[in-house]
Legacy VTK file of the C-alpha trace (Angstrom):
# vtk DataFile Version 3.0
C-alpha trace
ASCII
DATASET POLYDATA
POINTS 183 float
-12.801 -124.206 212.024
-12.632 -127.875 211.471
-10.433 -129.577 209.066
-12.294 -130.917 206.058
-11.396 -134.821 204.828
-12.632 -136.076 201.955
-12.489 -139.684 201.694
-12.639 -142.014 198.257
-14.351 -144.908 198.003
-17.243 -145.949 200.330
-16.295 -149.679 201.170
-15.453 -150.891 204.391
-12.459 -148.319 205.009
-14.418 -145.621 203.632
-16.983 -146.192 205.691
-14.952 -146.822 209.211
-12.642 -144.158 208.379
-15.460 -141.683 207.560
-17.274 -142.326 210.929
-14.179 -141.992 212.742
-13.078 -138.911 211.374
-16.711 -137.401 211.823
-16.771 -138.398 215.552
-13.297 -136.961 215.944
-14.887 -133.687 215.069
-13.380 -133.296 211.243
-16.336 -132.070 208.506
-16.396 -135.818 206.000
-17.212 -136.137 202.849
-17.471 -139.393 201.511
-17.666 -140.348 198.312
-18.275 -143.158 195.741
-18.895 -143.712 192.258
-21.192 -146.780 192.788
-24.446 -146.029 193.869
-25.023 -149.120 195.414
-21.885 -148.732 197.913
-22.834 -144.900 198.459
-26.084 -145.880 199.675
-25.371 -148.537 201.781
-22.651 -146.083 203.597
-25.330 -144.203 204.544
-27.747 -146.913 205.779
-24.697 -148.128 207.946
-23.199 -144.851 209.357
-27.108 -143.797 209.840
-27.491 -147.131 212.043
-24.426 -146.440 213.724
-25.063 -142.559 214.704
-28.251 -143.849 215.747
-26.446 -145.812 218.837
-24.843 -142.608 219.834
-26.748 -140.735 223.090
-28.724 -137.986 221.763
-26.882 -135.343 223.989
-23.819 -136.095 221.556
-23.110 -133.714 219.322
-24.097 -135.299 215.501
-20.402 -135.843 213.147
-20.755 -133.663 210.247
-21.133 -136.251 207.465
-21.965 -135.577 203.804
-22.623 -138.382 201.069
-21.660 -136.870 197.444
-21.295 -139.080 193.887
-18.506 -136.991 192.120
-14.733 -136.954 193.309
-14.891 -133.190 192.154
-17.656 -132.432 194.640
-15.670 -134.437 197.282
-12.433 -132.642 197.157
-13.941 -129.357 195.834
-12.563 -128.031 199.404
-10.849 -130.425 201.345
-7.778 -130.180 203.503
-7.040 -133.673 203.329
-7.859 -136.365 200.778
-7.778 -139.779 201.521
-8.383 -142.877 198.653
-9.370 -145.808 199.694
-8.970 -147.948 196.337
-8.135 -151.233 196.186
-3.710 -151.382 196.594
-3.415 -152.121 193.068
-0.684 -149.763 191.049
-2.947 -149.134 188.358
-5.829 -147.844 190.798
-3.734 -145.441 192.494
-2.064 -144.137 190.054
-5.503 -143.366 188.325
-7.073 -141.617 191.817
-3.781 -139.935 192.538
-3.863 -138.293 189.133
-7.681 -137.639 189.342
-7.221 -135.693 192.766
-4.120 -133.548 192.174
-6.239 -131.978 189.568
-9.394 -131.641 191.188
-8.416 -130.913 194.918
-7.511 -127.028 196.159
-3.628 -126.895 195.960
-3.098 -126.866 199.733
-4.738 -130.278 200.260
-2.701 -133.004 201.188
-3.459 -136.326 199.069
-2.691 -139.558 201.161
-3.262 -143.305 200.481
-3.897 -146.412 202.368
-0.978 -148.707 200.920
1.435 -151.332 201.955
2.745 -151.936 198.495
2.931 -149.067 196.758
5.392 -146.529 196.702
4.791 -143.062 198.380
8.219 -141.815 196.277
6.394 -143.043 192.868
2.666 -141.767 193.640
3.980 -138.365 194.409
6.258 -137.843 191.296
2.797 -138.644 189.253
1.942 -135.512 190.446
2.228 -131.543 190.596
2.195 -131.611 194.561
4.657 -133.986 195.993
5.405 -131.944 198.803
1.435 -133.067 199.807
1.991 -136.739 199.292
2.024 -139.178 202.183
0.902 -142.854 202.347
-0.588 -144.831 205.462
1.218 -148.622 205.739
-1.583 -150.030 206.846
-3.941 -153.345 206.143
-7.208 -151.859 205.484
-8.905 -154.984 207.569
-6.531 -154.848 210.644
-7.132 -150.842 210.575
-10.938 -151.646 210.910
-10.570 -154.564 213.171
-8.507 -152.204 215.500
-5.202 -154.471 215.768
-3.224 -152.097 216.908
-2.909 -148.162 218.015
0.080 -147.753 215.932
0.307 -146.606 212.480
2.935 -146.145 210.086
2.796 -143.152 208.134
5.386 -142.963 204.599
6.215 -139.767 203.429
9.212 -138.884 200.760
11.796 -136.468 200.740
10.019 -133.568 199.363
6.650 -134.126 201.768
6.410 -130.613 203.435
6.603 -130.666 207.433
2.871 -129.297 207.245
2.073 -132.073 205.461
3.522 -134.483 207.891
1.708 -132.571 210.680
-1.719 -132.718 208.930
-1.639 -136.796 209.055
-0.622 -137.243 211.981
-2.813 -134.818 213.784
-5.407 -136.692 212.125
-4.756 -140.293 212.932
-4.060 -138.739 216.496
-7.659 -137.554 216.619
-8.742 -140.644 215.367
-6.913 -142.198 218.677
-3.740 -143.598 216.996
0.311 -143.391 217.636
1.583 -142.612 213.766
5.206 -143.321 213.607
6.248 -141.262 210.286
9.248 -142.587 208.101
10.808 -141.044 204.872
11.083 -143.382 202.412
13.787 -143.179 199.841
13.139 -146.803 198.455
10.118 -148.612 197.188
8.406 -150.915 200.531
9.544 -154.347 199.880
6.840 -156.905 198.418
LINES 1 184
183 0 1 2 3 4 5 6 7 8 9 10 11 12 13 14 15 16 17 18 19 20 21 22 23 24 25 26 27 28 29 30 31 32 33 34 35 36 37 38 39 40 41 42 43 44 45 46 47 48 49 50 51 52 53 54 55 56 57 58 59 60 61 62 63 64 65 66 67 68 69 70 71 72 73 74 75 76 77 78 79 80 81 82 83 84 85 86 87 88 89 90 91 92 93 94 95 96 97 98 99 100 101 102 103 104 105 106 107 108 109 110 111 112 113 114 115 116 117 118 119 120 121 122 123 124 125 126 127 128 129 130 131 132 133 134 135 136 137 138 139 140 141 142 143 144 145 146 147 148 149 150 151 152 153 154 155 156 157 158 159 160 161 162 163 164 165 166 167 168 169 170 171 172 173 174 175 176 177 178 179 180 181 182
């Protein structure tokens, strides 16, 4: 059975991340509150899976408009928000009370702090964050990814994210931060 990711936010990282993660064999949802950015997911990743050779199998990709029917059973949850504190501690608090206990919650962010996010919450042991620029992820700069994770993250945790940016044909380097990431 196939690990379930349900991804926040249908901009440009929503959108690569969700394609990615379907053709790496993982069951996406993606979601969005906008309309307007929903639909034009699925007008993109359409035109995309339409360049793929028929004998392919198809990614498993679902479009939904609530972050309750996005999470409703997902493994792992990623937000892709804008980096703003305010933003992420708003999703954060959103999906710790709307995800299945077991799924881990993690967050595109080079300037928030993993440490912070997860005390907002009942499940810091399912808290990690992705130090990553959202355009040099998409542009495919590098292989390498930096995955934060804090002192109470569970090892299963750890294991879910990187098997997943593994699949998705990354090296995640995981780090324990004890300190907010410097500005």
């Amino acid at each position: 059975m196939s690990l379930t990711v349900a991804i926040i936010g249908a901009g440009p990282l929503g959108r690569w991340l969700a394609l990615r993660a379907a053709r790496a064999g993982f069951r996406v949802l993606l979601e969005d509150v906008m309309p307007n950015n929903l639909e034009h997911a699925q007008e993109e990743i359409r035109r995309q899976l339409g360049r793929q050779i028929e004998a392919e199998p198809q990614p498993e990709i679902a479009f939904v408009s609530t972050i309750e029917d996005a999470v409703r059973q997902a493994d792992l949850v990623i937000d892709c928000v804008p980096d703003e504190l305010e933003s992420k501690l708003e999703i954060f608090w959103l999906l710790d009370r709307m995800a299945p206990p077991r799924a881990v919650l993690a967050t595109p962010t080079l300037r928030q702090s993993i440490v912070d996010l997860a005390a907002c919450t009942y499940r810091p042991a399912q808290c990690i964050a992705v130090a990553v620029e959202a355009s040099s992820l998409t542009a495919g700069a590098s292989r390498e990814i930096l995955l934060r994770t804090t002192p109470q993250t569970a090892p299963a945790a750890t294991a879910l994210g990187e098997d997943f940016w593994r699949k998705l044909d990354f090296l995640p380097t995981t780090v324990v931060e004890t300190a907010p990431p410097a500005a």
